[in-house]
C-alpha positions in Angstrom: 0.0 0.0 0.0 1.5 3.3 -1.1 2.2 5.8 1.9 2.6 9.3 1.5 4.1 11.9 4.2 3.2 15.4 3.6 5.4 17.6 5.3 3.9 21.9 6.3 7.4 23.7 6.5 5.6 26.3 8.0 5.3 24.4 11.1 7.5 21.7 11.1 5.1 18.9 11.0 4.1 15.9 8.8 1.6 14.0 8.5 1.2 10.4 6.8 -1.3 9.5 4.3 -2.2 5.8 2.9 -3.5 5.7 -0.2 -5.1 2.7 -2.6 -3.5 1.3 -5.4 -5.9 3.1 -7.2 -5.5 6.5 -6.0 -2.0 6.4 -6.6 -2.7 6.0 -10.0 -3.5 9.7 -10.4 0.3 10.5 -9.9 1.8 7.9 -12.2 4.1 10.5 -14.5 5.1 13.0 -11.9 8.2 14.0 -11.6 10.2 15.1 -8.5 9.5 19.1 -8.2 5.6 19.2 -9.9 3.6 20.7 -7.9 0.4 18.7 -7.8 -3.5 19.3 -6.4 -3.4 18.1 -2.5 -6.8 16.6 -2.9 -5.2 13.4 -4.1 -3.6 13.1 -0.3 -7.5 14.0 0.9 -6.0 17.7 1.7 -8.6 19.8 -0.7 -7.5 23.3 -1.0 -4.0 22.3 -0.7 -1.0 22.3 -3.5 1.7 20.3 -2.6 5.1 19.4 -4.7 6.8 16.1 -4.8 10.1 16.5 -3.2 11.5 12.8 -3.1 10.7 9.1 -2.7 11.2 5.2 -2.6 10.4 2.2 -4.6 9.4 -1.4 -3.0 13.2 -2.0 -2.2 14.0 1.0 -0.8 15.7 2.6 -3.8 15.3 6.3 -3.9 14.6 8.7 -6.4 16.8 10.8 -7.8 16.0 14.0 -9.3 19.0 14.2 -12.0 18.3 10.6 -13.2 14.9 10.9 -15.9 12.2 8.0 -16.3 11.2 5.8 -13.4 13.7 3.0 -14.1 16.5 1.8 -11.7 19.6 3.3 -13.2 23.3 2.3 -11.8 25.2 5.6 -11.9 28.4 7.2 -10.2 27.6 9.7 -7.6 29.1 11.8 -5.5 27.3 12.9 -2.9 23.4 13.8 -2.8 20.6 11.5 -3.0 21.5 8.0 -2.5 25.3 8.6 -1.5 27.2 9.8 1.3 30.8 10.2 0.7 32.7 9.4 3.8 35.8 11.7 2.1 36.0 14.2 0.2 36.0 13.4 -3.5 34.7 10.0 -3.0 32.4 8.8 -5.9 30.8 5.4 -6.0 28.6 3.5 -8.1 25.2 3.3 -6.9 21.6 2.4 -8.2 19.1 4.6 -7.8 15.3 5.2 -9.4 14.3 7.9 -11.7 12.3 11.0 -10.9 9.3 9.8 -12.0 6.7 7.9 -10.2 5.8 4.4 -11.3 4.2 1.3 -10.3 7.0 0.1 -8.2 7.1 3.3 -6.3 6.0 2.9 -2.6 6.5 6.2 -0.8 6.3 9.6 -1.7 7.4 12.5 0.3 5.3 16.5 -0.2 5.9 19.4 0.9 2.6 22.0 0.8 3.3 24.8 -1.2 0.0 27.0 -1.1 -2.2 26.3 1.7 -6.2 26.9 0.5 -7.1 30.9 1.3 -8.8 31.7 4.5 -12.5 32.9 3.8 -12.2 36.1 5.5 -14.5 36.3 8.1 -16.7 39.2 8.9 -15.2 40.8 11.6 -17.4 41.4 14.6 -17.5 44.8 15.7 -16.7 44.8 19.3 -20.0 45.3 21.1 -19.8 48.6 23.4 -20.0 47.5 26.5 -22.4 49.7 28.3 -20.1 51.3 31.2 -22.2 51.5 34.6 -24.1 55.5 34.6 -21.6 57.4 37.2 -23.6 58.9 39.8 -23.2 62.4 41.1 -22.6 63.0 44.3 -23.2 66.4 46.0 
C-alpha cells in the first residue's frame, strides 16, 4: 500500500497519508518538483510538490536521473550517496524522478495552503459602562 508523508514547512510537522493502489494512479508521471492538487492526499485546497521518494526495495529517487527506471550511476554525494571523504564517488543504483508502479513512498511538501475565507469581523459590542452617579 503506497504511503505518503506530507510535510507543512511552515510548522514543522508531517503528517502520513495511505493511499489505494488506485489512487496512486493519479500521480503515475510526476516527476520530483511538480507541484500537484493536495486533494489526491484527501488535503482539498492544498498544493503540494513532490520533493523525493522510494520504490518497494527502498531505492530512492533521484531528481537528475529521468524516467522511473533503476539506473546504476556514479555519484558523489546527494541522494542515494554519502561520501565518507571528500571526493569520493561510488557506483550506486538509484530510481528515476518519476513515479511508477514500483514506487511505494512519496514525500510533499505543501506549497500554497487553500485561502482563509475572510471572516466578517465582529465589531466589538460597546459595552455599556455603569451611569456614574453624582454625588453632592
Amino acid at each position: 500500500m503506497p504511503v505518503l508523508i506530507v510535510s507543512n514547512p511552515a510548522d514543522g510537522t508531517s503528517q502520513r497519508v495511505e493511499l489505494d493502489d488506485q489512487q496512486l494512479r493519479a500521480l503515475y508521471g510526476t516527476r520530483i518538483g511538480q507541484v500537484v492538487e493536495g486533494a489526491v492526499a484527501g488535503m482539498q485546497g492544498y498544493k503540494i510538490k513532490l520533493t523525493g521518494g522510494t520504490d518497494k526495495d527502498g531505492i530512492p529517487m533521484r531528481p537528475d536521473v529521468h524516467g522511473s527506471a533503476k539506473a546504476r550511476v556514479v555519484l558523489s554525494g546527494g541522494v542515494g550517496y554519502k561520501p565518507e571523504n571528500k571526493g569520493d564517488k561510488k557506483r550506486k543504483v538509484v530510481r528515476g524522478n518519476a513515479v511508477s508502479v514500483e514506487t511505494t513512498f512519496l514525500n510533499f511538501a505543501i506549497v500554497e495552503a487553500p485561502k482563509s475565507r475572510k471572516k466578517a469581523k465582529k465589531e466589538p459590542a460597546e459595552a455599556e459602562a455603569p451611569a456614574q452617579e453624582e454625588t453632592e
